[in-house]
C-alpha positions as CSV (number, residue, x, y, z in Angstrom):
1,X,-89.1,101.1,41.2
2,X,-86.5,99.6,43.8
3,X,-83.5,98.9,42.2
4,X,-82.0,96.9,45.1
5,X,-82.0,93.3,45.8
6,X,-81.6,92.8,49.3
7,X,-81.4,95.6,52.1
8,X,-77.9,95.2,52.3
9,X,-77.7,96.8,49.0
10,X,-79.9,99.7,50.1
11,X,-77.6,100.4,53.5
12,X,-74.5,100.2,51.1
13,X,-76.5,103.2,49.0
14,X,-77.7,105.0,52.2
15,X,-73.8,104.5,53.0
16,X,-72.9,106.5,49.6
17,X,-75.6,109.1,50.0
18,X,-74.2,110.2,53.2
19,X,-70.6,110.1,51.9
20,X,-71.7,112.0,49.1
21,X,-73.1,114.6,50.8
22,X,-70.4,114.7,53.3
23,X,-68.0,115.2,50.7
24,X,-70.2,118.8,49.3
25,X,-69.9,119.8,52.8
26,X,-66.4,119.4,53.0
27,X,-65.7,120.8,49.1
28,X,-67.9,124.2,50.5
29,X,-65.7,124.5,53.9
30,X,-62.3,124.2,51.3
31,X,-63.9,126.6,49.1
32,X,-64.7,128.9,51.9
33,X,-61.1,128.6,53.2
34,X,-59.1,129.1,50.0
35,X,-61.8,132.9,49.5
36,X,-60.5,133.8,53.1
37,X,-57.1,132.9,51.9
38,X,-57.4,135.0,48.9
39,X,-58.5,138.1,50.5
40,X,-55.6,138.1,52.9
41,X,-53.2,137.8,50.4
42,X,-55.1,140.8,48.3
43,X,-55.0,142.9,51.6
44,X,-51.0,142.6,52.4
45,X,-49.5,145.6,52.0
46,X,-45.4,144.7,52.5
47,X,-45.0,148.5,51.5
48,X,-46.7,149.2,55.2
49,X,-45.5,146.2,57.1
50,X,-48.8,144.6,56.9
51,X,-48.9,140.9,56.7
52,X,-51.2,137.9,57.4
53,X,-48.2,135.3,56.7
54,X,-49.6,132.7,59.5
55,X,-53.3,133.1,58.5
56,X,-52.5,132.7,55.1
57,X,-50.8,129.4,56.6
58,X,-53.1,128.1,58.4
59,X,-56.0,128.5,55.8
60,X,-53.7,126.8,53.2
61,X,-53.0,124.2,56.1
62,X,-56.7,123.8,57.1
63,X,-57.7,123.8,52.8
64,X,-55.2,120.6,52.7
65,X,-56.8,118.9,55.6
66,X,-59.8,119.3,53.8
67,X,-58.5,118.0,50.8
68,X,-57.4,114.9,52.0
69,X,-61.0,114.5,54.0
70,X,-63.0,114.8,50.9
71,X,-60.6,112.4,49.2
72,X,-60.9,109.8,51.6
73,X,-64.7,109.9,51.8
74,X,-64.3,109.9,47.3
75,X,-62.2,106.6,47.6
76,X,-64.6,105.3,50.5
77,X,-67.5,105.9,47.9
78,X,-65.7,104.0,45.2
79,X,-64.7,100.9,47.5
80,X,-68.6,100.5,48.0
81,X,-69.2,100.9,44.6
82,X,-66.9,97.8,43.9
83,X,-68.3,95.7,46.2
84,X,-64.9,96.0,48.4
85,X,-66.6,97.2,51.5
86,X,-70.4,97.0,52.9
């Protein structure tokens, strides 16, 4: 059963599909990024001077970037959605 009116409608779905799955990318490259953050941080050992201070950063950095990709692509899903952009 088709749903969809016109193919403007469908393009506006193929639109969200792609989003969407955009979005589970992104959400597995942030999860990936905050594990390799995590083990770092369980490997310092400040007792023996060893540190991973600007890895740590720059996976926290990278995680954020992320962040705000996946949230862009959510409020760009949501605009369609509404009928504010086709």
């Amino acid at each position: 059963m088709n749903i969809f009116k016109n193919p403007e409608d469908e393009s506006v779905s193929r639109e969200i599909d792609r989003l969407d799955a955009e979005v589970e990318r992104i959400r597995k490259q942030q999860d990936t990024c905050l594990r390799r953050k995590k083990e770092l941080m369980a490997t310092e050992k400040p007792t023996e001077g060893v540190f991973f201070h600007e890895e740590i950063h720059s996976l926290q950095m990278e995680a954020l970037r992320l962040e705000v990709e996946a949230e862009t692509r959510r409020k760009k899903i949501n605009r369609l959605r509404l009928g504010y952009e086709s």
